[in-house]
C-alpha positions as CSV (number, residue, x, y, z in Angstrom):
1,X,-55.4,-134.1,90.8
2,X,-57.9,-134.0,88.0
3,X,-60.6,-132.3,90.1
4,X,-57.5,-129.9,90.5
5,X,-57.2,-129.5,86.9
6,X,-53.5,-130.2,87.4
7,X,-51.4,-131.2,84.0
8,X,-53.9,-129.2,82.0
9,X,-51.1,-127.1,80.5
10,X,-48.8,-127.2,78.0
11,X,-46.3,-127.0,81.0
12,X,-45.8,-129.2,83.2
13,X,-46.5,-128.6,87.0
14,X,-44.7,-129.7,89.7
15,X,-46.2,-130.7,93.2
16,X,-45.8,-132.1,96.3
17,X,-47.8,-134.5,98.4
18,X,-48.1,-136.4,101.2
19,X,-50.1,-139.7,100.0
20,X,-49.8,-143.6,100.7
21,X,-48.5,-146.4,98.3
22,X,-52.2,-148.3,98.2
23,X,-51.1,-150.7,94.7
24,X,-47.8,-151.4,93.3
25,X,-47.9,-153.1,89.7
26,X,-44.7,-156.0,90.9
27,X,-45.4,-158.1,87.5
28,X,-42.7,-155.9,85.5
29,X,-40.4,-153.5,87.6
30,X,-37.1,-154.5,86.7
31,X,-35.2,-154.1,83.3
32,X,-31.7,-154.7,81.8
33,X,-29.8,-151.8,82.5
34,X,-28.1,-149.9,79.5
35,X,-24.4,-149.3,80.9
36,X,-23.1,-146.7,78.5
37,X,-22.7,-142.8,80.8
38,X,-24.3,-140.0,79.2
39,X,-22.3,-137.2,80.5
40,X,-21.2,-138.2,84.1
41,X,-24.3,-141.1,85.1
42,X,-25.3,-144.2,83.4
43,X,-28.1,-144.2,81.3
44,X,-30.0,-146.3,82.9
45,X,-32.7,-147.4,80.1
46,X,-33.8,-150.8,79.4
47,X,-32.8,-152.7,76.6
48,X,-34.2,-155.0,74.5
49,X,-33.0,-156.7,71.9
50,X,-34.4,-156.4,68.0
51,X,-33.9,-159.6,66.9
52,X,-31.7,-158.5,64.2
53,X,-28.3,-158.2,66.8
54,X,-29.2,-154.7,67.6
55,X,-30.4,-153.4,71.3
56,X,-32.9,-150.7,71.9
57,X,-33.3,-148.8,74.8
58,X,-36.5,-147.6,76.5
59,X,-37.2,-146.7,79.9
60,X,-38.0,-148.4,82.9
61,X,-41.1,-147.8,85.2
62,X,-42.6,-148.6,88.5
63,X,-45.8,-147.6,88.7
64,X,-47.7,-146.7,91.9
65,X,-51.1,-146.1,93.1
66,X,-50.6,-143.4,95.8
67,X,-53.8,-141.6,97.6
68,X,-54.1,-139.2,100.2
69,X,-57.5,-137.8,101.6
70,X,-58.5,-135.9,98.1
71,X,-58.4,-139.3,96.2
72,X,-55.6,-141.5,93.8
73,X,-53.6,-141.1,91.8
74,X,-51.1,-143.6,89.3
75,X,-47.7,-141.9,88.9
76,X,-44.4,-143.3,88.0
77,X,-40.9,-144.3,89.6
78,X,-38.1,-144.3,87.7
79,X,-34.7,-145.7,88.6
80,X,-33.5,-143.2,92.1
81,X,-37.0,-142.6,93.0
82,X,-38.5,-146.4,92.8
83,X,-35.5,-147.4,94.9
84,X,-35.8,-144.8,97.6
85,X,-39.3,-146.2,97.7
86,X,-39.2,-149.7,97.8
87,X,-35.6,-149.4,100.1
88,X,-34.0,-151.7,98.1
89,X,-32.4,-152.0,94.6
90,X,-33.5,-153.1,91.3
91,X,-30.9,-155.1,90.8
92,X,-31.1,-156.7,94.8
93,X,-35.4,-157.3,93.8
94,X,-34.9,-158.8,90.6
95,X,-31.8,-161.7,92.4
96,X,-34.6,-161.8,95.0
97,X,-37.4,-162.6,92.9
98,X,-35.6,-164.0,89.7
99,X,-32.7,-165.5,90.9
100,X,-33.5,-166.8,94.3
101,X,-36.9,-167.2,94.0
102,X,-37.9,-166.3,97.3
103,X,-41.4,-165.1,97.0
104,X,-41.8,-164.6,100.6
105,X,-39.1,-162.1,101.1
106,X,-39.9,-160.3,98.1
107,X,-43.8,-160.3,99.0
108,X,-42.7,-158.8,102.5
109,X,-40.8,-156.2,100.9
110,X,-43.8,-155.2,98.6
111,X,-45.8,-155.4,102.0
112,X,-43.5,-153.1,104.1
113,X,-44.3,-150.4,101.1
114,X,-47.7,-150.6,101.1
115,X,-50.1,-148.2,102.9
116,X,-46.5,-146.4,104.0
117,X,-46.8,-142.6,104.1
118,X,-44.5,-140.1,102.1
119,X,-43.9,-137.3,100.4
120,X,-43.8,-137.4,96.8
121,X,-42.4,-134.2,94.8
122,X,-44.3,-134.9,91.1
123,X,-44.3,-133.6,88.1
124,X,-48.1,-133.3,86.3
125,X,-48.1,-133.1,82.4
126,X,-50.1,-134.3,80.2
127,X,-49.3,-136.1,76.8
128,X,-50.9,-137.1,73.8
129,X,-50.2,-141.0,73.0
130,X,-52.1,-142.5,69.7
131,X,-54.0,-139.3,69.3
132,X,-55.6,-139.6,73.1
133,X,-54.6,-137.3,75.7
134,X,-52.9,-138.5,79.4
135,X,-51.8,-137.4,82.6
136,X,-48.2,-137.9,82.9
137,X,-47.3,-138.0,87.0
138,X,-43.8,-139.0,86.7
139,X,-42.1,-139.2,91.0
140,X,-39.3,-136.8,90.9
141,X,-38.1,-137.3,94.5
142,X,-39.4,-139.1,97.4
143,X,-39.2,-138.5,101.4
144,X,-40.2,-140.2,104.3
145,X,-42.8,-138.5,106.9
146,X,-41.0,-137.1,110.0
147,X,-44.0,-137.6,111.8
148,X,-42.5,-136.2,115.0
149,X,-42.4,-133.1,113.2
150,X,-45.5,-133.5,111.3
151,X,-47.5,-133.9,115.0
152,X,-45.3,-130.7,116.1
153,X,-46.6,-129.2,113.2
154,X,-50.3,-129.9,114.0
155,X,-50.2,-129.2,117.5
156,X,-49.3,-125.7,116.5
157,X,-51.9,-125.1,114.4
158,X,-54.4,-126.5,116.8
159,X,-53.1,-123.9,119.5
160,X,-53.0,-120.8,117.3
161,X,-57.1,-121.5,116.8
162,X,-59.4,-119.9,118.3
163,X,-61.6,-122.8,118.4
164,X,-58.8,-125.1,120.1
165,X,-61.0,-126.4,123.2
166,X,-63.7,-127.7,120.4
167,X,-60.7,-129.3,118.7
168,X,-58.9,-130.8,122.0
169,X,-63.0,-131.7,123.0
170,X,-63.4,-133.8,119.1
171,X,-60.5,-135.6,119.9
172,X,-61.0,-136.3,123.2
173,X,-64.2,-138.1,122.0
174,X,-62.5,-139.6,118.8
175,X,-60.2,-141.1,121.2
176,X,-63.0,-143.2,123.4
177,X,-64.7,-143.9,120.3
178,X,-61.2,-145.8,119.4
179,X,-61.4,-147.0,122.9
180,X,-64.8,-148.7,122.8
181,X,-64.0,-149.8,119.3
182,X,-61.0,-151.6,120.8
183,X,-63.3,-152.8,123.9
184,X,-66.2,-154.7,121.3
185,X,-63.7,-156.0,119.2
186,X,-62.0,-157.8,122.6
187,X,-65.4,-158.8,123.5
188,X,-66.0,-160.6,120.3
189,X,-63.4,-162.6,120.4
190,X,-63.5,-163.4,124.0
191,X,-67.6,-164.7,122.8
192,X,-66.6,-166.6,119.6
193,X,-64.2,-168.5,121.5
């Protein structure tokens, strides 16, 4: 997105993708939820409290490393969005983690996310924080890959070119590269054993 020049602009831009989760920072991504409704949903913001009696509310994050074949990026889930990607709720992670302690459930959750594919709609802006400027990617909405669709999709493309045989021919021999990949891999194990 930077070679893109994306978030450049004193507005912000909006985008879609279709990247993997590659890193998910798990050491802070839940909050206490403030319950007051601003206009018809909760708020939703952390709170903390001031030491003085008072609470303050800021706003959670989940922050994700996400990559697709033009490189990485680190955006941000909020509440909806961080739940429709790790499939679970906040509240349901933190009783698992917190609460329950079960480390191995909650480290297979983390793992089911990882390397999955979707599609992200973001919004690129950047922000000037203690005088130094950012890229802000907040995730405004997630989806998961249809990829029945997606190969549809492809397949279509590949038969409206004119150079389809050369393509069908590429992956013919991508596929017996696979093959003999598979074939040395077997062979090694059968030999170390």
């Amino acid at each position: 997105m930077k070679d893109e020049g994306l978030g450049g602009s004193e507005k912000a831009e909006w985008i879609s993708v279709k990247a993997s989760v590659s890193i998910i920072k798990t050491d802070n991504f839940f909050y206490e939820a403030c319950p007051w409704l601003v206009g018809d949903r909760q708020c939703n913001k952390k709170v903390t409290n001031n030491g003085d009696g008072r609470w303050q509310c800021e706003r959670y994050l989940l922050q994700l490393q996400i990559e697709d074949h033009t490189g990485l990026a680190w955006v941000t889930a909020f509440q909806e969005s961080g739940e429709d990607i790790m499939g679970i709720s906040t509240k349901e992670l933190y009783l698992l983690k917190y609460e329950e302690q079960d480390d191995a459930r909650f480290g297979e959750i983390v793992k089911r996310v990882l390397f999955s594919k979707l599609l992200f709609k973001l919004k690129v802006k950047e922000e000037s924080f203690n005088d130094e400027q950012r890229v802000k990617i907040p995730v405004i909405k997630t989806k998961k890959v249809n990829f029945t669709q997606e190969n549809m999709y492809l397949l279509s493309l590949i038969d409206k070119s004119p150079n389809k045989h050369k393509i069908f021919q590429i992956m013919d021999l991508l596929g017996l590269l696979q093959h003999l990949e598979r074939r040395r891999k077997a062979l090694e194990s059968n030999n170390i054993g």
